[in-house]
C-alpha positions in Angstrom: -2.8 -27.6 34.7 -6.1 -29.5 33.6 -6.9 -30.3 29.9 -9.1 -27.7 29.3 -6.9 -25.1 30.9 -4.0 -26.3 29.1 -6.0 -25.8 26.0 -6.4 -22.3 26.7 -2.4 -21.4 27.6 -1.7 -23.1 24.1 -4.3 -21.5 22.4 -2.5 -17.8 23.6 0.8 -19.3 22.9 -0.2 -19.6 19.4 -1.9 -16.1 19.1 1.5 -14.9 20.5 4.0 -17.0 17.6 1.4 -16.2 15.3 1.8 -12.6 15.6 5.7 -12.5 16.3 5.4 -14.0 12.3 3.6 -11.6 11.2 5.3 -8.5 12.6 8.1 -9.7 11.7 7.9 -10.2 7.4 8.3 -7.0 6.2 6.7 -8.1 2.9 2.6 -8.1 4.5 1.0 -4.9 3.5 0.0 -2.7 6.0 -4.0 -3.3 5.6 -3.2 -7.3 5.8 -1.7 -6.5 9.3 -4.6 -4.4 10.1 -7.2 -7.2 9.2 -4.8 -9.7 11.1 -4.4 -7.6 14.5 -8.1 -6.8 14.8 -8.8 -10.9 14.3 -6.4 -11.7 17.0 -8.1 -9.0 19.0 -11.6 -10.4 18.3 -9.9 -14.1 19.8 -8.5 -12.2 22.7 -11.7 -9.9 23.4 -13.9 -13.3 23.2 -11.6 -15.3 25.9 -11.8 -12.2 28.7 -15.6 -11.3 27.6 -17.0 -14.7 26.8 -20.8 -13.4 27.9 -20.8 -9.9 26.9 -22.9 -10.0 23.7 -21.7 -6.1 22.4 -18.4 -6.3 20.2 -17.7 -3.1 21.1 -17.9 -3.3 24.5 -15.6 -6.6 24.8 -13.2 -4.3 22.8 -13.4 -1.8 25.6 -13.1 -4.0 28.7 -10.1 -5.5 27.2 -8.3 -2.3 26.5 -9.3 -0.8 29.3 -8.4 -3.8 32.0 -5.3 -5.3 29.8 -3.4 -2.1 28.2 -2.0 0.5 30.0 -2.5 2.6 26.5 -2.1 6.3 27.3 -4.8 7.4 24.9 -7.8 5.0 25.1 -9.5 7.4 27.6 -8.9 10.9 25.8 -11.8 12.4 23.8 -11.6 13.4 20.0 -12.5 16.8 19.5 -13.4 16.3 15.7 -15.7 13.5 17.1 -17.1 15.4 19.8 -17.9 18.2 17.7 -20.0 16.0 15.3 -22.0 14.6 18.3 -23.0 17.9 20.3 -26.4 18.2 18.8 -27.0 14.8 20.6 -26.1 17.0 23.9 -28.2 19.5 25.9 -27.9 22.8 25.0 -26.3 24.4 28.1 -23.6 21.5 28.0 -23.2 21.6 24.8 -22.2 25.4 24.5 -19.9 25.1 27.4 -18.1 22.3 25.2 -18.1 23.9 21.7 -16.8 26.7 23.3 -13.8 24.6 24.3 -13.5 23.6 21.1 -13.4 26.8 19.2 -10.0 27.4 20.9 -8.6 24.4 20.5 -5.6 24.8 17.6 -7.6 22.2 16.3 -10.2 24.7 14.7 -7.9 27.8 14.7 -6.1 29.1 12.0 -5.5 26.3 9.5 -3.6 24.1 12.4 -4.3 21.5 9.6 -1.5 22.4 7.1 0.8 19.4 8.4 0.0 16.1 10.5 -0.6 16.6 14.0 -0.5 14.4 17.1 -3.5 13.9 18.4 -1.8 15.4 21.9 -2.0 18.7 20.6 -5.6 19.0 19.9 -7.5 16.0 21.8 -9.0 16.3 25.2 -8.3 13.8 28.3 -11.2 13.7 30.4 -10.2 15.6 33.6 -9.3 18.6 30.6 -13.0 18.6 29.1 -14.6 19.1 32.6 -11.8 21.5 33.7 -13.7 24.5 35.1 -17.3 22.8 35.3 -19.2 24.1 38.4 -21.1 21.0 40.3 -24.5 21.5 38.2 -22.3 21.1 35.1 -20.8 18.3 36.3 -24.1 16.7 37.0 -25.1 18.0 33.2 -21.8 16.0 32.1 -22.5 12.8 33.5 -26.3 12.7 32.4 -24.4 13.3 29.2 -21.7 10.8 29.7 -22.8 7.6 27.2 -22.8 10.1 24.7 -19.8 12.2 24.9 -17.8 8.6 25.0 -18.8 7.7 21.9 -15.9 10.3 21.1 -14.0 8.8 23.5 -10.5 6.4 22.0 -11.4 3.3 22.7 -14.8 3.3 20.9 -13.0 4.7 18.2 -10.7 2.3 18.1 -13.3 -0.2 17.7 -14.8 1.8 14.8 -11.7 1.5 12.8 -11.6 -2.5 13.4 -15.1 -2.6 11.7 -14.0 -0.8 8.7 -11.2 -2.9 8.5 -12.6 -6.2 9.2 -15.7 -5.6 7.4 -15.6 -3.0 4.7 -11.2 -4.3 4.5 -10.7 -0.7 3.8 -9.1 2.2 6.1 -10.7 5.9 6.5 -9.1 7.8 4.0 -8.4 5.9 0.4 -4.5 6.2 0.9 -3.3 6.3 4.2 -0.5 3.9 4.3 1.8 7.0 3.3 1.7 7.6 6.5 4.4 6.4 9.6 3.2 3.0 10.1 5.4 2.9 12.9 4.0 6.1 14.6 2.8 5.5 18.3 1.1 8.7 18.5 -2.3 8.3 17.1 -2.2 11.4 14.4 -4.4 13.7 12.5 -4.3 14.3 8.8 -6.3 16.1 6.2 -8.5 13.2 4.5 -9.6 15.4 1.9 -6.1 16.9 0.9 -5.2 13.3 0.3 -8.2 13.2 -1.6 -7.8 15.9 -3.8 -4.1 14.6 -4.7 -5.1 11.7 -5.9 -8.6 12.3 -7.9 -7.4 15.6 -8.9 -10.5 17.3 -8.0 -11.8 20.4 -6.1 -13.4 19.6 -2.6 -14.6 22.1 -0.1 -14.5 22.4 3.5 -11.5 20.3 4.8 -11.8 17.3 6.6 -10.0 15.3 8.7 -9.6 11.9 10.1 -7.8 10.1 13.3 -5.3 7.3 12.7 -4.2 4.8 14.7 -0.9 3.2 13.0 -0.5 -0.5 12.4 2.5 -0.1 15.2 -0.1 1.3 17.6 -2.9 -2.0 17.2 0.6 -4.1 17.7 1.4 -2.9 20.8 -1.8 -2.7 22.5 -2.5 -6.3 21.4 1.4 -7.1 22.1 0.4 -5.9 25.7 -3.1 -7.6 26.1 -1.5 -11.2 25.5 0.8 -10.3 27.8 -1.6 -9.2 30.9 -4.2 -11.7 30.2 -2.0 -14.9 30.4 -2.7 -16.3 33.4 -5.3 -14.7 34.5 -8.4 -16.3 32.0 -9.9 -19.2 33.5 -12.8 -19.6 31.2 -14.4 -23.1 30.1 -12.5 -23.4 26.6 -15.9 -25.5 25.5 -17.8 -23.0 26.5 -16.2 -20.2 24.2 -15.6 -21.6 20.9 -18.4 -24.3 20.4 -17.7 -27.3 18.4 -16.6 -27.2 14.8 -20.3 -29.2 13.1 -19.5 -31.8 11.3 -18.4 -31.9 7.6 -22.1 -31.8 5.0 -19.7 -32.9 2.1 -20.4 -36.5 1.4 -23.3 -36.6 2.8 -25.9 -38.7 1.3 -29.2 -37.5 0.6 
């Protein structure tokens, strides 16, 4: 193994003992973990990406060619239902109605935490009964109706983590941390519990659980080793030099 190469196993080898710490003190709070998973991700994402300039989509390649995640391909319905005015009409009535009898909408499903199983669509469901114009309708539409999809949305909660260092909903670490179902919960009965106030319509928000980040990470150390042969150099430029001291 050359120099440079050698640099690289180590460098995983540290992300790897790094994060066997961390999982294992019971004393970190749960959004420190968060915070600390989604860095470790950013390192990961930057060795098997180093040339894609989105965030986003370095998040997605990863998950996508490194986890074998079971959700990172279905489609949120909540999502999906906030996005159709960004879809053609005809498309977009042959998805709301979907929707509207999902037990996501129906009849207060909301009155307990749900996993996102219940209510969430995988791909091959969505288009289930399309005719071949549809289908042609749906992938014109396809950028679009992915922005619902996990993996974005995974992404989306590492940016409120890592840049606002706060999660959807003001509590949620009442929640299983160890849950590796991503799960629905009514944000604004949460809400209302804590200020004491009186909200209207209900809404709701998708959580992924610390445990869930973990594993996915756990499994894209895993998958990558061995198979990154990147120019460390070229990834993580050099450190400039120190300005304090300097003379004037």
């Amino acid at each position: 193994m050359n120099y440079k190469a050698n640099r690289l196993s180590n460098s995983i080898d540290n992300i790897k003992n790094y994060l066997n710490f961390i999982s294992l003190n019971k004393h970190i709070p749960s959004i420190c973990k968060y915070v600390i998973y989604f860095s470790l991700f950013d390192i990961l994402c930057k060795y098997v990406s180093p040339n894609e300039k989105s965030h986003c989509k370095k998040y997605k390649i990863l998950i996508n060619q490194y986890s074998s995640w079971k959700y990172r391909n279905y489609i949120s319905s909540l999502q999906l239902e906030s996005i159709l005015g960004q879809i053609s009409k005809e498309l977009r009535t042959l998805i709301k109605a979907k929707i509207d009898i999902n037990p996501l909408t129906y009849n207060n499903f909301f009155s307990k935490i749900v996993p996102a199983d219940e209510v969430d669509f995988t791909e091959e469901k969505l288009k289930e009964g399309f005719t071949d114009s549809q289908l042609v309708l749906y992938e014109k539409e396809i950028n679009t109706i992915h922005q619902a999809r996990y993996d974005n949305l995974f992404y989306r909660l590492r940016c409120f983590v890592v840049h606002e260092l706060r999660l959807p909903t003001p509590n949620a670490l009442h929640l299983n941390e160890n849950s590796k179902v991503p799960i629905y919960f009514c944000y604004s009965k949460i809400l209302n519990e804590e200020k004491e106030i009186k909200l209207g319509t209900p809404e709701y928000r998708l959580w992924f659980s610390p445990k869930v980040i973990l594993l996915i990470l756990e499994e894209c150390i895993e998958e990558t080793r061995g198979k990154i042969n990147y120019d460390y150099d070229a990834i993580f430029e050099d450190t400039p030099k120190c300005w304090i001291g300097k003379k004037v």
